[in-house]
FIDO-516553 format. One record per residue (C-alpha): residue in one letter; x, z, y. Coordinates in steps of 0.05 Angstrom, whole numbers. Example, Ala and Ser with C-alpha at 12.3 -4.5 7.8 and 13.67 -1.06 7.14 Angstrom:
2
residuo=a; c1=246; c3=156; c2=-90
residuo=s; c1=273; c3=143; c2=-21
//
This chain:
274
residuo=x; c1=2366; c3=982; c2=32
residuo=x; c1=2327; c3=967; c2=-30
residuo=x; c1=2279; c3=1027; c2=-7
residuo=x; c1=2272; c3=996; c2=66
residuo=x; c1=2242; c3=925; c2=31
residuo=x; c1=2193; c3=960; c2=-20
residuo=x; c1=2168; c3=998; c2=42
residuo=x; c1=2160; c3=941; c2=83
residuo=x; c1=2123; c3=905; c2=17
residuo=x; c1=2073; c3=970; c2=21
residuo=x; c1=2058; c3=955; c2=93
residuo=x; c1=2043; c3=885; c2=79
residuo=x; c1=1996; c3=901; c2=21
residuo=x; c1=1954; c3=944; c2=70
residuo=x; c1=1949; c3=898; c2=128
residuo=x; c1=1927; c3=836; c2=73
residuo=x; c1=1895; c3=859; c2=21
residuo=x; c1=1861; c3=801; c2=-2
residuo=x; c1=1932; c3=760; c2=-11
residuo=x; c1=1956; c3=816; c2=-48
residuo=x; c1=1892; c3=807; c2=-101
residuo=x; c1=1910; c3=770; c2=-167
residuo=x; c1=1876; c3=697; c2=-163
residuo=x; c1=1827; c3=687; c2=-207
residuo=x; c1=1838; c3=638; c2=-267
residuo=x; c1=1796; c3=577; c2=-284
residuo=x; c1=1737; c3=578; c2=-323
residuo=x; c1=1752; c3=553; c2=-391
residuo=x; c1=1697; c3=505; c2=-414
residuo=x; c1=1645; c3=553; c2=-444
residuo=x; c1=1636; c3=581; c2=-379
residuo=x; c1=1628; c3=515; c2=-341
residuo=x; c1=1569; c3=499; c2=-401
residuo=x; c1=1537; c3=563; c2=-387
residuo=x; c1=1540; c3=561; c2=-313
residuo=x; c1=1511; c3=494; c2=-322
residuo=x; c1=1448; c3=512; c2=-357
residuo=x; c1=1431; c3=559; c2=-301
residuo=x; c1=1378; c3=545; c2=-244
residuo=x; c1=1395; c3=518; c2=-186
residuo=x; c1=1373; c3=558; c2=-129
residuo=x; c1=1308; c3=531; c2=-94
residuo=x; c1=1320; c3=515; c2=-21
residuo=x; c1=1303; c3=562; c2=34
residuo=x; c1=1240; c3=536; c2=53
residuo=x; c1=1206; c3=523; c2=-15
residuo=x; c1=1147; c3=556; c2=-36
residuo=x; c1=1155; c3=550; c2=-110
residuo=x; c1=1122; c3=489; c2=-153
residuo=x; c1=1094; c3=457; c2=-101
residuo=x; c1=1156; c3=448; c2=-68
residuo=x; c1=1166; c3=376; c2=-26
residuo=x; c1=1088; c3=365; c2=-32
residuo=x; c1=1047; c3=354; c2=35
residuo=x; c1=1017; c3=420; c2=57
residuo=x; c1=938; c3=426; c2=41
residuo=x; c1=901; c3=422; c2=89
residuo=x; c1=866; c3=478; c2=124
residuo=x; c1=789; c3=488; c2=103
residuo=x; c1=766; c3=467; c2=186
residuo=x; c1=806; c3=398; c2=162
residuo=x; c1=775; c3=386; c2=98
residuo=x; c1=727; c3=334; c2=110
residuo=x; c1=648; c3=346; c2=89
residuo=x; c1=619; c3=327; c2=22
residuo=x; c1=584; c3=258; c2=24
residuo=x; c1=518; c3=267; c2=26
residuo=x; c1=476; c3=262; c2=-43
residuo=x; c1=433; c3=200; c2=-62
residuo=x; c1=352; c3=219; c2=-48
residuo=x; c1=323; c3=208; c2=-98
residuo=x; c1=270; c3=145; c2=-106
residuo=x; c1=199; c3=161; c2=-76
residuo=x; c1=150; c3=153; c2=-133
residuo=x; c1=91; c3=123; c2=-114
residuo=x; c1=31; c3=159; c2=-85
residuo=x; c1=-24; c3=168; c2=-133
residuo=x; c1=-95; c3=138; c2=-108
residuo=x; c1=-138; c3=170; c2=-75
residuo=x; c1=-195; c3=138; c2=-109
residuo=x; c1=-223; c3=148; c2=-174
residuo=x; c1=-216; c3=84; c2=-227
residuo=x; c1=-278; c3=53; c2=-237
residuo=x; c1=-301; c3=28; c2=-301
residuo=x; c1=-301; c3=-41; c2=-273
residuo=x; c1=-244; c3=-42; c2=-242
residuo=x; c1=-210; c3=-106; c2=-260
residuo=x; c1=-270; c3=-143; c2=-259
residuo=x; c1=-283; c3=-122; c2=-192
residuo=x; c1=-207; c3=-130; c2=-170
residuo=x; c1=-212; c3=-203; c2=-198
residuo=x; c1=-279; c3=-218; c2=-159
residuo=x; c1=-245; c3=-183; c2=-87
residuo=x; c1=-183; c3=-229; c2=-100
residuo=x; c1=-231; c3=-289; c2=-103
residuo=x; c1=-265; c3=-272; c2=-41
residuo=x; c1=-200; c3=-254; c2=-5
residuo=x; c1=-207; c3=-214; c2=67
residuo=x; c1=-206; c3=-152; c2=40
residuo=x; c1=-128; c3=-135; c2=34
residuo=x; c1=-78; c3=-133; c2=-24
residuo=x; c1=-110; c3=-128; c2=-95
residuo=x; c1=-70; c3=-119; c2=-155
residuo=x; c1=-109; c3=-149; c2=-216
residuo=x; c1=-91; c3=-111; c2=-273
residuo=x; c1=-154; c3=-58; c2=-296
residuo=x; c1=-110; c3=-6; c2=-257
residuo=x; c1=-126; c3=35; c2=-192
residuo=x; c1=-71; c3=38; c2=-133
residuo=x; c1=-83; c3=59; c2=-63
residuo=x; c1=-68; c3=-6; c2=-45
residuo=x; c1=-145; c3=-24; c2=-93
residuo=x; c1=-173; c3=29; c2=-68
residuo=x; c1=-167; c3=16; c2=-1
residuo=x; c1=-190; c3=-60; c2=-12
residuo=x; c1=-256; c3=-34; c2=-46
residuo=x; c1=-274; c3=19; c2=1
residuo=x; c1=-267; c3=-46; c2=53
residuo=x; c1=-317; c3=-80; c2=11
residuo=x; c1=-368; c3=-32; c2=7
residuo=x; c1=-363; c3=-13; c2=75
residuo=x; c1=-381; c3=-90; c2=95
residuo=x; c1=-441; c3=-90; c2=50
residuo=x; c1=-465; c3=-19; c2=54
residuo=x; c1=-458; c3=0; c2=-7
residuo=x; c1=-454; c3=75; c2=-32
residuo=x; c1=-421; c3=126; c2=-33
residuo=x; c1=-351; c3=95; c2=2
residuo=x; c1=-314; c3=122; c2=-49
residuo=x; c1=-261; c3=64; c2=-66
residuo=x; c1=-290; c3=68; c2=-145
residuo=x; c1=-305; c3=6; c2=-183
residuo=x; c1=-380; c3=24; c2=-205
residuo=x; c1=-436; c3=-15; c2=-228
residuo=x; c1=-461; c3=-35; c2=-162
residuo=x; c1=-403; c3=-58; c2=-132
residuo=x; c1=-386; c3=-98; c2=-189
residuo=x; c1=-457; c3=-131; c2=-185
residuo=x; c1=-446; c3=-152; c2=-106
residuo=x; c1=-374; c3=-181; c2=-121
residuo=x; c1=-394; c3=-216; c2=-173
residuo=x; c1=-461; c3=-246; c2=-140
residuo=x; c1=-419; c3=-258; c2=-70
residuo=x; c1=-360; c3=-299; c2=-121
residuo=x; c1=-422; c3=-337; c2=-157
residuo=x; c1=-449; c3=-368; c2=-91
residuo=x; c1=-434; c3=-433; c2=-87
residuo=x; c1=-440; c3=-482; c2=-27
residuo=x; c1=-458; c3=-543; c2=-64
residuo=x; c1=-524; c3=-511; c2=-86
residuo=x; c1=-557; c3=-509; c2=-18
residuo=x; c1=-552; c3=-590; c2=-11
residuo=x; c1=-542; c3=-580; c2=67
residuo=x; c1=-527; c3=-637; c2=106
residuo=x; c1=-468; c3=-639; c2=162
residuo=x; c1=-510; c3=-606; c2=207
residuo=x; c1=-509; c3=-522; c2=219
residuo=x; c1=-558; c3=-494; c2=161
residuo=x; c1=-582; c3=-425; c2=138
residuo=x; c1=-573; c3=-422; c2=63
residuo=x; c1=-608; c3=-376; c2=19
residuo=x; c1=-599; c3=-364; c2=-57
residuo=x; c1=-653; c3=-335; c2=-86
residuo=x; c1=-615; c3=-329; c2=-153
residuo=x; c1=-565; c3=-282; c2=-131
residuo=x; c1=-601; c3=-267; c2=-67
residuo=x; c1=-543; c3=-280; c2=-22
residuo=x; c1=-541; c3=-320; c2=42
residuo=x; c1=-495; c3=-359; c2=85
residuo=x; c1=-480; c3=-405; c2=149
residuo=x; c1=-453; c3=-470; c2=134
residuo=x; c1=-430; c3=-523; c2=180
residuo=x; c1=-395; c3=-591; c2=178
residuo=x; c1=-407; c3=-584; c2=101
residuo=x; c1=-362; c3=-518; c2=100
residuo=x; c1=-384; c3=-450; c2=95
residuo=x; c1=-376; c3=-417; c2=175
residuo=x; c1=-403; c3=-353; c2=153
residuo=x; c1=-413; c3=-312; c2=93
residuo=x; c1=-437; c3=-307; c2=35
residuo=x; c1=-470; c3=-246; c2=46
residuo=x; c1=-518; c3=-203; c2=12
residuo=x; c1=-597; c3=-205; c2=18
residuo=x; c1=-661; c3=-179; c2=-15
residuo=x; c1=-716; c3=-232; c2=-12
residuo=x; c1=-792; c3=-223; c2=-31
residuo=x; c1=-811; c3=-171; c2=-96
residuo=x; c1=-855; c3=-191; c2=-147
residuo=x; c1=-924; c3=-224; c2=-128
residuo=x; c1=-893; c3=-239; c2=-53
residuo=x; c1=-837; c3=-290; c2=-78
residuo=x; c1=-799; c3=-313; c2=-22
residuo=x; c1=-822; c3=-395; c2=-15
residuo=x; c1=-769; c3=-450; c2=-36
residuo=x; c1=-748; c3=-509; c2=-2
residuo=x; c1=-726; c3=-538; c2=64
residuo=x; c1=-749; c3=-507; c2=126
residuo=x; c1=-731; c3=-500; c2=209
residuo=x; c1=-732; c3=-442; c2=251
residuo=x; c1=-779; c3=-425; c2=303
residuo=x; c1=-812; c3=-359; c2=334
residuo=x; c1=-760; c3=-325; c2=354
residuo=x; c1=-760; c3=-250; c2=383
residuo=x; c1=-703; c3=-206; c2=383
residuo=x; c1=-760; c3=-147; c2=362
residuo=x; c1=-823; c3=-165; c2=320
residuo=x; c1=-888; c3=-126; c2=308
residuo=x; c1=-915; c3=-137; c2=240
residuo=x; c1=-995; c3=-120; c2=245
residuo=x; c1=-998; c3=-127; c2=177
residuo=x; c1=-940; c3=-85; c2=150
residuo=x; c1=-943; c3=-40; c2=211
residuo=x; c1=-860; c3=-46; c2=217
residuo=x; c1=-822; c3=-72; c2=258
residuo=x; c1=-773; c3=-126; c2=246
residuo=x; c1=-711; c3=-125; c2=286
residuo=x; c1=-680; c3=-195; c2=300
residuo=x; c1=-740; c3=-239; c2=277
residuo=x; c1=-727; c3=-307; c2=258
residuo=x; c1=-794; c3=-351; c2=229
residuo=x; c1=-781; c3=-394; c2=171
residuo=x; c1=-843; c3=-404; c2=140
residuo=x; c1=-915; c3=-378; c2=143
residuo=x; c1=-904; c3=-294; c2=151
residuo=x; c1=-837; c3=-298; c2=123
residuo=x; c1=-771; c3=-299; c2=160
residuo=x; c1=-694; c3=-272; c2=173
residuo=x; c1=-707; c3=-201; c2=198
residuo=x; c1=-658; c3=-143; c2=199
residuo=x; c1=-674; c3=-94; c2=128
residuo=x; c1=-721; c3=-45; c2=146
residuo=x; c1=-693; c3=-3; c2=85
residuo=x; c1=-635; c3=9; c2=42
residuo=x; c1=-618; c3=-70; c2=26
residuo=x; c1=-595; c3=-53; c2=-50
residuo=x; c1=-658; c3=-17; c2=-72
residuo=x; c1=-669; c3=-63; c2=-114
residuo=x; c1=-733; c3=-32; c2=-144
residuo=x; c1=-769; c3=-64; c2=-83
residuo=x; c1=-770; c3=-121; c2=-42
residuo=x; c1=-795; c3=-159; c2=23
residuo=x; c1=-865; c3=-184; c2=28
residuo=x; c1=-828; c3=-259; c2=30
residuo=x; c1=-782; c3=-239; c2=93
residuo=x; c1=-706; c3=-254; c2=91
residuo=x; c1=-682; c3=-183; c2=98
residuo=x; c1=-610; c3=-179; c2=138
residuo=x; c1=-558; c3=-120; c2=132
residuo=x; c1=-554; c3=-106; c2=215
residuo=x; c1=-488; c3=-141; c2=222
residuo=x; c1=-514; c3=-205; c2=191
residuo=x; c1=-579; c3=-203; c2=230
residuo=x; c1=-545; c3=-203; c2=294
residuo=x; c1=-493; c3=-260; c2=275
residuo=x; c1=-559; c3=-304; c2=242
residuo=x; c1=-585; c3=-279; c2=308
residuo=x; c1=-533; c3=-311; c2=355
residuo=x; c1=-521; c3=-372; c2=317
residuo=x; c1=-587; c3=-405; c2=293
residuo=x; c1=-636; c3=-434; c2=346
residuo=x; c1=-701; c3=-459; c2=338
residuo=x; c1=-702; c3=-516; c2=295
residuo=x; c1=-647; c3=-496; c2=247
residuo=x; c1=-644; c3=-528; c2=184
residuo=x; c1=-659; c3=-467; c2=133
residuo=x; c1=-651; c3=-484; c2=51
residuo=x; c1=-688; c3=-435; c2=5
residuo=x; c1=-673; c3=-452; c2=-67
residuo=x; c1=-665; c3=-413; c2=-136
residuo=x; c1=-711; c3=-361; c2=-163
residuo=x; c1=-701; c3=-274; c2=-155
residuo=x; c1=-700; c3=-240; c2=-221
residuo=x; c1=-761; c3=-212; c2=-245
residuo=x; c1=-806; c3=-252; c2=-198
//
């Protein structure tokens, strides 16, 4: 019998192994402290360090660098030379106004150099170069030194003519309609005459028998002399008219189409050197 139950214990040990196994014990508590200061295991999914952060983006999402700041334009250097009068010549253009922005400080900008080129262009003088020389300091500063009150016109229209600075003008209503401009009066030994005068003999084209020229736009003021357009280069100064009025074309034409026979005309002042 005894036999019988040990073989029927076998059997059972066979089919269940795992009940038949002695349990385990307990960790004591050294193994629960080491156990403790392991890792926990990462989860599945996790990628390491990064784990739980938001996934970077691909480099088609990553958005473009802002563009970088251009930098500030510097300004354009001039494209005229500096004269040696320059301020003195930017003061007298700022005076006379008309001819764009000046900047009056001695120093040359485009801005200046655009301005004078303006200026000499009006009055013919040259070369058009934009540069502050000797003779287009000497027109600005005769053009800013012609004053109205000097020609003691009346309210009526009158021709005015400086001798002094030999510059001319339209004035009207007591107000200057017209100019100043520039003129060259008579050389020495054919001094233009002085005082107060009318227009007559008028012919858009005059024949001078006696200088064999002729004299476009011809305007009598007194005796032989008259308003006539220049003949020759209008700042030579070295020579003169014969007493004539002498006109840079532009003028001519607008003394031309505004004066009529019987203008009042005022001559007064004296030319250098006559």
């Amino acid at each position: 019998m005894r036999r019988t139950v040990v073989t029927a214990l076998a059997i059972a040990c066979l089919v269940g192994t795992a009940a038949c196994e002695p349990k385990s014990a307990a960790p004591g508590p050294a193994a629960q402290a080491q156990a403790s200061d392991l890792p926990l295991p990462l989860p599945a999914d996790s990628a390491g360090p990064s784990a739980g952060l938001s996934p970077e983006p691909s480099p088609s999402e990553v958005p473009p660098p802002p563009p970088s700041p251009k930098p500030s334009a510097s300004p354009k250097p001039a494209t005229c030379q500096q004269g040696e009068h320059q301020q003195v010549v930017e003061q007298a253009l700022a005076a006379l106004g008309g001819y764009g922005k000046v900047t009056v400080d001695g120093r040359q900008s485009q801005a200046d150099c655009d301005a004078i080129k303006k200026f000499q262009k009006r009055f013919d003088l040259r070369p058009v170069d934009g540069k502050a020389g000797p003779m287009t300091r000497n027109v600005a500063e005769r053009l800013v030194a012609s004053k109205a009150g000097a020609c003691g016109a009346g309210s009526g229209l009158t021709a005015c003519v400086d001798l002094t600075h030999q510059t001319v003008w339209l004035m009207n209503g007591g107000k200057i309609v017209y100019g100043p401009t520039v003129t060259r009066t008579g050389m020495k030994g054919y001094a233009t005459d002085t005082g107060s005068f009318a227009i007559h003999d008028r012919q858009l084209k005059n024949w001078s028998e006696e200088w064999d020229v002729w004299l476009p736009y011809w305007q009598r003021v007194v005796g032989g002399s008259g308003f006539h357009q220049t003949t020759t280069w209008i700042h030579n100064g070295g020579i003169g008219s014969h007493g004539c009025i002498n006109l840079l074309p532009a003028d001519a034409v607008k003394f031309w189409n505004t004066l009529k026979n019987g203008t009042s005309v005022k001559i007064f002042g004296r030319r250098p050197g006559t």
